[in-house]
C-alpha positions in Angstrom: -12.3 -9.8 -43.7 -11.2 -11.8 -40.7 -9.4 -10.8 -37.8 -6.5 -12.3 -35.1 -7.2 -11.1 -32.0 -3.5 -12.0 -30.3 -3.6 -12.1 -26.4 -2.2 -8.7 -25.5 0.8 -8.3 -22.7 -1.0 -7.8 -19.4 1.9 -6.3 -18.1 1.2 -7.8 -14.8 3.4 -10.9 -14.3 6.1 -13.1 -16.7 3.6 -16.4 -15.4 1.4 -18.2 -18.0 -2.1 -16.8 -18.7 -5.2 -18.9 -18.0 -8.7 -18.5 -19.7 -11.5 -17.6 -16.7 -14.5 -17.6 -19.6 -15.6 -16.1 -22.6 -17.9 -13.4 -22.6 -19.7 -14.0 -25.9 -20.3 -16.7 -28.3 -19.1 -17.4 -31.3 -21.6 -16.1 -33.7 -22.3 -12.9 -31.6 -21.3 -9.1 -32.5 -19.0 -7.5 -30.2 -18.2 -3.9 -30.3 -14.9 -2.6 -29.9 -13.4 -1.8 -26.5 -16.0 -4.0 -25.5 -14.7 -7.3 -23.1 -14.4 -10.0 -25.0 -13.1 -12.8 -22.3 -11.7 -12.4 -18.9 -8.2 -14.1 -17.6 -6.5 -14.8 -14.5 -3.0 -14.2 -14.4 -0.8 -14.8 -10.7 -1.5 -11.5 -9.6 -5.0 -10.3 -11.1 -8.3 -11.3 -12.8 -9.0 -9.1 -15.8 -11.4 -8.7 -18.7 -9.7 -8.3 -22.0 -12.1 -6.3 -24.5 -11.7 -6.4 -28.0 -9.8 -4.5 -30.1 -11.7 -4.7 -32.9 -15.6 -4.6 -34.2 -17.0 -7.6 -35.6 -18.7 -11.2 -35.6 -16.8 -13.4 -33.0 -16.3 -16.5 -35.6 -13.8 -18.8 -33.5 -12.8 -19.0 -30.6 -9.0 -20.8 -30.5 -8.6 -20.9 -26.6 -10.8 -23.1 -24.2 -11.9 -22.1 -21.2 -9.0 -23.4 -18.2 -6.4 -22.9 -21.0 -2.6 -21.3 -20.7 -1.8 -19.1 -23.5 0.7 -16.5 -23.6 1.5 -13.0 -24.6 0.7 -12.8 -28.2 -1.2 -16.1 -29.1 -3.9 -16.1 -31.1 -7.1 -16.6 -28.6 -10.1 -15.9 -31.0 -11.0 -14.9 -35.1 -13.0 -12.1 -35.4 -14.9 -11.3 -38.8 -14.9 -7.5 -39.6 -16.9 -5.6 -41.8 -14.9 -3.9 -45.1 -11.8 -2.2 -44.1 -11.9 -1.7 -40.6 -8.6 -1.4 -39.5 -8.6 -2.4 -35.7 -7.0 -0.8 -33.5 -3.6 -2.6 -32.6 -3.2 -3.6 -28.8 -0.4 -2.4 -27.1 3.1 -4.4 -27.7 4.7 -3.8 -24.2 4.1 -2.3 -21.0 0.2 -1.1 -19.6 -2.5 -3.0 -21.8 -4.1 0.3 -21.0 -7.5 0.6 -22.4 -7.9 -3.3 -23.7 -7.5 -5.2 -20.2 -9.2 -3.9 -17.1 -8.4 -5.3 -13.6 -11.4 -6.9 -11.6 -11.7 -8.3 -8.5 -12.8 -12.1 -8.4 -16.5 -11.7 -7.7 -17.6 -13.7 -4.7 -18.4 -17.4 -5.0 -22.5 -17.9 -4.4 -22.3 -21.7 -4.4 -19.1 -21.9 -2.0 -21.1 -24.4 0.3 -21.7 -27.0 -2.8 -18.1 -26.6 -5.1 -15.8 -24.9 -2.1 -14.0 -21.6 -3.4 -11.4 -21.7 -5.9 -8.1 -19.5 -5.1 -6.9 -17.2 -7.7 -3.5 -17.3 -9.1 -2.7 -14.5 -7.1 -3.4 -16.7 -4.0 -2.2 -19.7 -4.7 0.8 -17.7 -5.4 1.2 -16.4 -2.4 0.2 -19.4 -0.3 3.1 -21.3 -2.2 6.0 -18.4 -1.7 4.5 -18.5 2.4 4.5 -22.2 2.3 8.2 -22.3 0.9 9.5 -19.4 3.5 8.1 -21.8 6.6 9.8 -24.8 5.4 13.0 -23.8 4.4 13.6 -20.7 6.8 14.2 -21.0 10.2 12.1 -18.4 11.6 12.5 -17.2 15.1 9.9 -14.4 17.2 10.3 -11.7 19.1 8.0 -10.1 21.1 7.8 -6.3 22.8 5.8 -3.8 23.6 5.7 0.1 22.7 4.4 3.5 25.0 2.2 4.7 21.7 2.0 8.1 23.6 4.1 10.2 20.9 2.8 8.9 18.1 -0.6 9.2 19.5 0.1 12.8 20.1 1.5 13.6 16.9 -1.2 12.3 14.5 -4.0 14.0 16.6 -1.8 16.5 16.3 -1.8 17.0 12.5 -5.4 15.1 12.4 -6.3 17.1 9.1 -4.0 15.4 7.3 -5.0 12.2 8.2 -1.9 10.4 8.5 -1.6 6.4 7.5 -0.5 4.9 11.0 1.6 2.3 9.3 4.1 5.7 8.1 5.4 5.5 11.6 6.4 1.9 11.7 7.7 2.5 8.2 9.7 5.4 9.6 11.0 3.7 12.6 12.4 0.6 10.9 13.8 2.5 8.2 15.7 4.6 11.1 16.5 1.6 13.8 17.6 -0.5 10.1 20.7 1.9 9.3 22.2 0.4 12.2 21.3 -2.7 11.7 23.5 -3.9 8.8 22.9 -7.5 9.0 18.8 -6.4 8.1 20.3 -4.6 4.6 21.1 -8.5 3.4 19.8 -11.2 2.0 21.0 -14.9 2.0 22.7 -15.8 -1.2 23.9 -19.4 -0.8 26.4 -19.0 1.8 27.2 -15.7 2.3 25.1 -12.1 2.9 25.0 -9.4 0.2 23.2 -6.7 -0.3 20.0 -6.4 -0.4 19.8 -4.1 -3.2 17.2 -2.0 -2.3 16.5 0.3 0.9 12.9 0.2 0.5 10.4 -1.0 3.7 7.6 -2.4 2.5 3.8 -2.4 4.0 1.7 -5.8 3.4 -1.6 -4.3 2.2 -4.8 -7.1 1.7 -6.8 -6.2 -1.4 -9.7 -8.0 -2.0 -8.4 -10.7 0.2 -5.4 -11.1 -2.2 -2.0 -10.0 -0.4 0.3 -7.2 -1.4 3.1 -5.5 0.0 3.5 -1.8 -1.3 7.3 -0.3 -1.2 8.1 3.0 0.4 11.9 3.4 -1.3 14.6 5.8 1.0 11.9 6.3 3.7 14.6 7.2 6.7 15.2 10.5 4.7 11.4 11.3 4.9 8.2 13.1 7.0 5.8 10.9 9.0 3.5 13.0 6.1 5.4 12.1 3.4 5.4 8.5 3.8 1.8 8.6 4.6 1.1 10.2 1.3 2.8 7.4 -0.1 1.2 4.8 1.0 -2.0 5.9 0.5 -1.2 6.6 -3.0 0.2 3.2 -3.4 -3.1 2.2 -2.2 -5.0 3.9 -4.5 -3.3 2.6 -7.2 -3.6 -0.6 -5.6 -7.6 -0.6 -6.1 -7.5 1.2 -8.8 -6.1 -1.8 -10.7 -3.0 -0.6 -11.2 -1.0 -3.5 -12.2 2.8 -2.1 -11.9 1.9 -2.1 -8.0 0.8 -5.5 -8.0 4.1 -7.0 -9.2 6.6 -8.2 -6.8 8.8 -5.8 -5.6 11.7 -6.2 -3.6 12.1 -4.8 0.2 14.5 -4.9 3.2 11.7 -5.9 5.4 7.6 -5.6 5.8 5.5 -4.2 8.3 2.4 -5.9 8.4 -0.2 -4.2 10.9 -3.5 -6.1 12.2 -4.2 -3.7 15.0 -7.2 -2.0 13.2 -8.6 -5.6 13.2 -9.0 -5.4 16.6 -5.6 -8.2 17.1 -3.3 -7.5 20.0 -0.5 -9.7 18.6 0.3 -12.0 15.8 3.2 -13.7 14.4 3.8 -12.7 11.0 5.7 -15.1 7.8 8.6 -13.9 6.8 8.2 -12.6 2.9 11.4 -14.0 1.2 14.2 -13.3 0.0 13.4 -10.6 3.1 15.3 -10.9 6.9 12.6 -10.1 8.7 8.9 -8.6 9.0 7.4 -6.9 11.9 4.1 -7.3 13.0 1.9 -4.5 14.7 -0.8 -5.1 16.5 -3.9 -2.8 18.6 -2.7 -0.7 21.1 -4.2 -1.1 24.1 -4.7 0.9 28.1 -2.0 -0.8 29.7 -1.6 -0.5 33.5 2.4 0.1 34.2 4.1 0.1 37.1 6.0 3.5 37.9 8.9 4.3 39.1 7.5 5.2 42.8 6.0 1.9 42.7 2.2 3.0 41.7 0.2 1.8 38.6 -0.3 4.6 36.0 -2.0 4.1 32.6 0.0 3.7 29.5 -1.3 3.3 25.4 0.9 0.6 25.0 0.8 -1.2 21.6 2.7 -4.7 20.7 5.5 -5.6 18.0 6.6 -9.1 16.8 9.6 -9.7 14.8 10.0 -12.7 13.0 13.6 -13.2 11.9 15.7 -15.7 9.4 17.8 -17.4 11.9 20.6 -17.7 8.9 20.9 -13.7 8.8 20.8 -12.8 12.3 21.1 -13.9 15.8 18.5 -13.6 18.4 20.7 -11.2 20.3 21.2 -9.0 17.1 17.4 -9.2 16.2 16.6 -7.9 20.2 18.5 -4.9 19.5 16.9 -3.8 16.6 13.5 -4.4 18.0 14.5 -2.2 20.8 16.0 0.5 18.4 12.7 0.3 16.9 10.8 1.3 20.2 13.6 3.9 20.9 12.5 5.4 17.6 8.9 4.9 18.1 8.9 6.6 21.6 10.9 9.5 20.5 8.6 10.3 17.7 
């Protein structure tokens, strides 16, 4: 008897589906649970395997193709009355869809190297945010010292770095009401969310992971957070790889050895802050001799339509306050 294998929901993005390659040929036996093709969708690259045993007889969806959830991609003959198993109709395609990370490109010197969806994604959403909001910078720096002191401090618990920033903003962003918004024609609302969110790269494909109500939380607790977020992020968990909405992003490069940087906003979001390394800073003291300071740098990029410059210099500097006082 033959089979319909039907594209299953990904559960990964409402975007169109595109055919990477087949895996077998028509004419070959595949085993259930077994990939069968793999597909790109704007936020992953994943093998779908087969939900069924049998003789791949036809193969309805070429290679570059769009297809959506539930299309027929392929005709499968099975033996007698093998009932496949039935995918999934909503949510996790759980055992019949496994994440992978584009493998690297061995002939990048000859044919260049194609961008995922997930990429090309994000380069359009970055693209968009530079031409049509007017992005301003500010720059600062930070005395690291009580942050410093506090993750040596509770060093078995190896906490994330980025919980701090997270934990600062969330605090200096209470009073900051104009940071809760977004720009809805012409007028603020609410943003809708109290979330801060912390750009993660993944395989050199961009995410930001949301810490939700983190002002109300332990330097630990974020930390836990995050790295679970992280996990999950590897892992190929896809409900962490959608979009999710933020008041703002910390972005850090300072483990990559960058002193500053001036981050993109990530609309519909007011602002993002970038961290970079702290460094030995000589400072001048009060009785006028140079002492030695971990000093690390902050850059705030701001939507010009949401907030003044003035505004946006206040709640950099309530975000050192909070930093220092840590």
């Amino acid at each position: 008897m033959q089979f319909q294998m039907k594209m299953p929901d990904l559960a990964t993005t409402d975007s169109a589906i595109r055919i990477v390659r087949w895996m077998i040929e028509p004419g070959q036996h595949i085993a259930r649970g077994e990939p069968l093709l793999e597909v790109e969708t704007d936020k992953a690259t994943m093998e779908v395997e087969s939900v069924a045993s049998g003789v791949l007889c036809e193969v309805r969806c070429e290679v570059g193709a769009s297809v959506a959830v539930g299309d027929v991609i392929a005709v499968l003959e099975v033996a007698g009355e093998t009932r496949p198993a039935a995918a999934p109709a909503s949510g996790p395609v759980g055992m019949f869809a496994r994440n992978r990370a584009a493998a690297g490109v061995t002939q990048a010197a000859v044919v260049g190297i194609p961008l995922s969806l997930a990429q090309r994604t994000a380069a359009q959403r970055l693209q968009t945010s530079k031409q049509t909001i007017p992005h301003f910078y500010l720059q600062t720096s930070f005395n690291a010292a009580a942050i410093i002191a506090r993750r040596q401090a509770a060093e078995e618990r190896h906490l994330v770095w980025d919980a701090f920033f997270v934990l600062a903003v969330a605090k200096a962003i209470s009073r900051a009401d104009r940071f809760r918004c977004r720009l809805d024609g012409e007028r603020l609302v609410p943003a809708g969310t109290d979330a801060i969110g912390v750009a993660v790269d993944s395989d050199e494909e961009l995410f930001v992971i949301p810490v939700p109500s983190p002002a109300g939380k332990t330097v630990a607790e974020i930390s836990d957070e995050i790295r679970r977020g992280v996990e999950c992020l590897r892992g190929g968990d896809q409900g962490i790889r959608r979009t999710q909405p933020a008041l703002i992003t910390v972005t850090n490069l300072g483990m990559c050895n960058v002193e500053r940087f001036v981050p993109i906003i990530n609309p519909p979001e007011a602002a993002i802050l970038g961290v970079g390394k702290v460094l030995l800073t000589p400072v001048a003291q009060a009785n006028g001799e140079l002492g030695v300071q971990h000093r690390g740098t902050l850059t705030l990029s701001v939507d010009h339509r949401i907030a003044s410059g003035k505004y946006a210099a206040a709640f950099l500097e309530a975000i050192v306050t909070e930093l220092e006082a840590m």
